[in-house]
N, C-alpha and C positions, 0 to 999 in steps of 0.2 A: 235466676235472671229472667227477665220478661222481654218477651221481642216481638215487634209488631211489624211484619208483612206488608206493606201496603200497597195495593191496587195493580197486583198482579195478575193475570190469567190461570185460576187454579183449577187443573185439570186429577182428575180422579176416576175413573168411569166406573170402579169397583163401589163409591160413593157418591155417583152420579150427576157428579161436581164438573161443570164444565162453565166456569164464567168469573169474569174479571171481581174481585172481592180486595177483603183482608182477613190476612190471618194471625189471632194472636197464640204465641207460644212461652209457657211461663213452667219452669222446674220439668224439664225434660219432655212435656206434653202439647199438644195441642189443646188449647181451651175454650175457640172463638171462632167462629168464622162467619163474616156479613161486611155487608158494606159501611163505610164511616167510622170503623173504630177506631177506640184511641185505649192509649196506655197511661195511667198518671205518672210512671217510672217505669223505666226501662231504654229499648235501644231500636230506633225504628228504619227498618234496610229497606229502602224506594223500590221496589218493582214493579214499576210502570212500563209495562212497552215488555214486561218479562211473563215468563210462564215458568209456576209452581206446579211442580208432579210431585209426586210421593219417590224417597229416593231410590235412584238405579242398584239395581245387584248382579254382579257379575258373577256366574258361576263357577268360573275356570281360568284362572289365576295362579299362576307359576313363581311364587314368592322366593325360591331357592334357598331357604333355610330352614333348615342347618346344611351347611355342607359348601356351597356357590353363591356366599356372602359377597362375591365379589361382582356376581353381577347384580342382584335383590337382597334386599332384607326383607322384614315385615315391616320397619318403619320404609324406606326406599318405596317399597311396594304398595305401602297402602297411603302413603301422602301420594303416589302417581293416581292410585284409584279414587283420592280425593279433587284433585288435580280436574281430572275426565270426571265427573261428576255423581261418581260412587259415593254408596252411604258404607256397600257390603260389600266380600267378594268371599267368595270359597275358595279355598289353598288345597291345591292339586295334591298329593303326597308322595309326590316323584322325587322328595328329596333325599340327602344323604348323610346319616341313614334315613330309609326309605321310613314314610309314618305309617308304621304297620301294627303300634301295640298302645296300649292305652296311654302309656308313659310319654310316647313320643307325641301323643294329641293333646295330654296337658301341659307339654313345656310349648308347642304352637299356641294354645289359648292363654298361658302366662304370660309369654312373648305380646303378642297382641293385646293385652290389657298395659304391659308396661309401656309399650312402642308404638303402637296401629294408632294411627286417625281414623280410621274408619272400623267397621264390625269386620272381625275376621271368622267364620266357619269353615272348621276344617275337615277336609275328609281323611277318610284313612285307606288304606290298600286293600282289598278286595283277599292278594295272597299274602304269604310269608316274605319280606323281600320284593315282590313283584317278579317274582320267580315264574308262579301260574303254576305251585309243587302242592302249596299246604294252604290252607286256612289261616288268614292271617284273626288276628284277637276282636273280631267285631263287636264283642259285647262290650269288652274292656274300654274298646275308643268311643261307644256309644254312651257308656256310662261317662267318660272325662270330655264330651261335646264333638264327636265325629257328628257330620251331617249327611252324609251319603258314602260310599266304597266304589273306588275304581283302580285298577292299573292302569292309569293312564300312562301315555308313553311307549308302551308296550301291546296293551290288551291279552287277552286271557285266550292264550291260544287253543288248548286243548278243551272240545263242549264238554268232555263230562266233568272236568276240572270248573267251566262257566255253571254248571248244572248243580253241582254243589254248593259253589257261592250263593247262585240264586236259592236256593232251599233253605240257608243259611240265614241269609238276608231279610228271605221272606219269613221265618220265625220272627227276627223283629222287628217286622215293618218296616224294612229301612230299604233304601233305594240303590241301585248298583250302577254305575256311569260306565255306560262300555266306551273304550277305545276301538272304535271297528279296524282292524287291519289285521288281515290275513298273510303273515309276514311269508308265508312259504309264495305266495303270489305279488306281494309287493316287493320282492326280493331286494336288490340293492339300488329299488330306482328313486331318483331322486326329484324326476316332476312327475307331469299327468304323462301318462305312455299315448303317443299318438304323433298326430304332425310337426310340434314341436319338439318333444324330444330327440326326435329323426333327425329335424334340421338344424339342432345344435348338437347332436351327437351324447344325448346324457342318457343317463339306463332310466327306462320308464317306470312309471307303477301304473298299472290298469284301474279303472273304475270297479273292478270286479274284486279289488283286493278288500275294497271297504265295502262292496254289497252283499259279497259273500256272507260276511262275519255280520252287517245287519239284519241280514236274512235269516241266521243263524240263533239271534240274541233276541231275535222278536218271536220264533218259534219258541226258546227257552222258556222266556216272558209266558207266552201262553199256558206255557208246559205246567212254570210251578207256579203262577199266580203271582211273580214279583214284579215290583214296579223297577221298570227300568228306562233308564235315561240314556240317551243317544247324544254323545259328546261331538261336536264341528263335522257338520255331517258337508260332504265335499261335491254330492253326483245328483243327477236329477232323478237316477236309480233310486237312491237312498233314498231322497224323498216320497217318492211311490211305493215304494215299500210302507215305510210311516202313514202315509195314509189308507192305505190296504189295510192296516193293521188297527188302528184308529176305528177305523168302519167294524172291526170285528168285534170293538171292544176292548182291545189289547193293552193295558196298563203301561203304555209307553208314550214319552216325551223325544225331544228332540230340539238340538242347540244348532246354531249354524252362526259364523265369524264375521264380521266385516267383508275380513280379505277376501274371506269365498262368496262373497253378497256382491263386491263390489270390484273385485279380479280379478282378471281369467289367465291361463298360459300366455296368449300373448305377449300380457306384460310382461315375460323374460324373453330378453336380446342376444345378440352374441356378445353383448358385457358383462352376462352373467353376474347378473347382481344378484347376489349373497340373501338380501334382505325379503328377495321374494322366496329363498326359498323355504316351505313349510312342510309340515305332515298332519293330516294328507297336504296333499300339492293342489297347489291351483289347477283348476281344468278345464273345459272347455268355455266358452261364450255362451253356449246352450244349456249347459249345467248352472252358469251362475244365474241367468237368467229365472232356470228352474224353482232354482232355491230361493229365488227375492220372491215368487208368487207364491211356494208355500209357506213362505215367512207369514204373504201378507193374506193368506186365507186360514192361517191358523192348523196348517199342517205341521208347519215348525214353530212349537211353543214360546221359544226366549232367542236370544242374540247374547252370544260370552265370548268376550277376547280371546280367550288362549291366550294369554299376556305371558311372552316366553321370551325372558330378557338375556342375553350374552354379553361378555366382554366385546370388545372390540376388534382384539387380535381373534376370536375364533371366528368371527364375521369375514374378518380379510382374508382367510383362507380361500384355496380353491373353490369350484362350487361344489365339487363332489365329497370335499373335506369339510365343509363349512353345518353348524349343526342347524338341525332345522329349525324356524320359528320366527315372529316379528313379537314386538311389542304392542298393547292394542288398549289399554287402559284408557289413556289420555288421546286417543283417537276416535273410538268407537263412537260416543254421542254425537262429534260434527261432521262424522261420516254419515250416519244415520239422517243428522237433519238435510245435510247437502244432498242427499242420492235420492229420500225418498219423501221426508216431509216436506220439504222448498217444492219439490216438483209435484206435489199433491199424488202419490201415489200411497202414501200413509198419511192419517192425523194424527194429532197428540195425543188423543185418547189411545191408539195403534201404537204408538212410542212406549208408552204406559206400560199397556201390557206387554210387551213384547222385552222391555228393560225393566220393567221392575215387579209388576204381577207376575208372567211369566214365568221369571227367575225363582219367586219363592213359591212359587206354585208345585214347583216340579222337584224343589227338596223337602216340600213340607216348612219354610223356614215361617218365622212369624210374621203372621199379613203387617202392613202400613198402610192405612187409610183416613183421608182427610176428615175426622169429625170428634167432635169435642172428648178427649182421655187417653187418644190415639198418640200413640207414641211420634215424637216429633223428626222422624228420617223423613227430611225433605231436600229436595235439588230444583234451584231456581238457578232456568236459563235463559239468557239471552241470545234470542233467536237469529239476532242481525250481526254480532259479533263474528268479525273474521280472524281465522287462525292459521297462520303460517306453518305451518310443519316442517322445521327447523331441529337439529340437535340442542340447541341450547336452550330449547324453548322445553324440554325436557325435563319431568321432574323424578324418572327414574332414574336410575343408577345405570339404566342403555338405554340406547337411542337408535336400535336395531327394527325399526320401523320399515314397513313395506311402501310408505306413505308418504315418506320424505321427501320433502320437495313439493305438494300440494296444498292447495288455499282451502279450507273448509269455512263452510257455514254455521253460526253458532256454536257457542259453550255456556258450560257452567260458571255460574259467578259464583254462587253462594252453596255452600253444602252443610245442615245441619245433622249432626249424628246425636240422636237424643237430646236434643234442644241447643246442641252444644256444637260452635263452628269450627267442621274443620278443613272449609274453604269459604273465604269472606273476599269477596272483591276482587275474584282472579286467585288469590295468592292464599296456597296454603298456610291455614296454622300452624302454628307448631307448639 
């Protein structure tokens, strides 16, 4: 099928594309791009007044299956990441059972070919189980389509236990996602430790619980030469560290969320709303402040949801019963343009990388870029569209959002996955 783009703002800076065109795309590819073109047959989507990037990738996506089909699927999970403007998303391997063997990485990649709107890569577990005991099968899930190794969820508490992975990993090239938390120091607290926790009375976690173990995993890094990745980094610590390390050469990236871009402690009350609570925990005013300027000086590589869906009943629990996480799929991009592109603190090109280079920069996954045989994952948005943050406006299966209740600027209308729509006009395909 042939589709013709027209007179959108197509921005690319990896292709050095920054200006109002068209673009034709015919049998999965891009094949055109200039001004006035036309199609004898085919299907022409108006993008006037809109901006064409090459599409977003999420790195850290909590799809729940197998095991907590009740709150995600793959299908649920990747029509929401189609929704939010995703082409891709990487699937975390926290599920149940844990994806820790080869086996369990091609029944995720068979899934996702039967089910997914969009590209699903999956990782697999760093240990056996997520235990932090053995070696879990990295050859085996790299051979049936692993794209990186982490415990997340937990992180790999014992270094010589992390020191192996990495040796491991680094035989074959492959990248390790830490989860930084130092569980003997984040003991049972369940926000940032500090003024707020005090004066709502919850048990804290220090910023020291996630600097520790950064501090820790950037030394490893150096130790055995592996590339490693820094999952939802939460302190302004963390971020200094990464660039300390960055300046030495140190083969490490780093992710940082929404919530922690655009949240602080504050925003938990004595209503103790459930939705803010996350891991790590939101934290100071000073810290997220931190994190938006190494986002935007390229200290922190990419922006990844943590997209961590729940039932409903386990949200209503207490706070201190309630599990951690929000949903962030379908929020991330008109967060991103309301906080920081409207207010000209980033440009599109800065969107770009930061959502979509970025992202596959830092797994290795295969570039997207706008020029004639280029495989055709693109996300055309509209930058004036306003978005209510609403449960029913919801295209996962939870609506366990930190966010609820806010007007955002801009979304995605259209989303091409290999030439092929699997968001056309707001509304998912299916």
């Amino acid at each position: 099928m042939a589709l013709l783009l027209k007179g959108g703002r197509i921005v690319d800076p990896e292709a050095g594309i920054d200006r109002v065109a068209d673009m034709v795309v015919r049998d999965g590819l891009i094949v055109e791009i200039g001004e006035d073109l036309a199609i004898p047959k085919g299907q022409t989507i108006e993008c006037a007044e809109k901006v064409v990037v090459p599409g977003l990738v999420d790195l850290h996506t909590h799809l729940r299956e197998p095991g907590r089909e009740d709150k995600e699927t793959v299908a649920s999970g990747t029509r929401a990441a189609a929704h939010g403007g995703f082409t891709a998303v990487c699937a975390m391997p926290n599920t149940a059972p844990v994806c820790d063997t080869g086996s369990a990485v091609r029944f995720l990649v068979e899934r996702a070919e039967e089910t997914g709107s969009v590209r699903v890569h999956p990782l697999g577990a760093l240990t056996a189980g997520q235990k932090g005991e053995a070696l879990a099968e990295m050859g085996d899930m790299l051979a049936e389509g692993a794209v990186a190794f982490s415990d997340d969820g937990r992180g790999v508490q014992d270094a010589g236990m992390m020191r192996r992975c990495m040796d491991y990993a680094k035989a074959f090239g492959a990248v390790v996602v830490s989860h930084c938390e130092d569980e003997s120091l984040a003991g049972s607290g369940v926000v940032n430790e500090g003024v707020v926790s005090t004066r709502l009375g919850l048990a804290g976690q220090p910023a020291a619980a996630e600097e520790t173990m950064v501090a820790r995993d950037i030394a490893l890094a150096e130790l055995t030469g592996c590339r490693l990745h820094l999952a939802h980094l939460s302190t302004a610590g963390s971020a200094e560290l990464v660039r300390a390390a960055k300046a030495r050469g140190v083969a490490v990236t780093a992710e940082v969320t929404p919530h922690h871009l655009f949240l602080d402690e504050d925003a938990i009350t004595p209503a103790y709303e459930t939705g803010l609570k996350m891991n790590p925990p939101l934290r100071t005013a000073a810290d997220r402040e931190a994190l938006v300027e190494a986002l935007l000086d390229g200290t922190i590589d990419c922006v990844a949801t943590d997209h961590a869906p729940h039932a409903p009943h386990e949200k209503e629990l207490e706070f201190e019963l309630a599990p951690f996480g929000t949903t962030g799929l379908e929020t991330a991009l008109s967060l991103m343009i309301t906080h920081l592109v409207e207010p000209g603190r980033m440009d599109w090109a800065d969107l770009v990388r930061v959502m979509a280079d970025g992202p596959r920069s830092a797994f290795g996954l295969p570039e997207v870029r706008f020029e004639p045989g280029a495989v055709a994952d693109i996300t055309v948005i509209d930058p004036e569209a306003r978005v209510e943050v609403r449960r029913e406006w919801f295209v996962s299966k939870s609506s366990n959002s930190a966010f609820l209740g806010a007007t955002l600027l801009g979304k995605a209308t259209d989303v091409l996955v290999g030439g092929r729509f699997a968001l056309k006009n707001g509304k998912v395909v299916d």
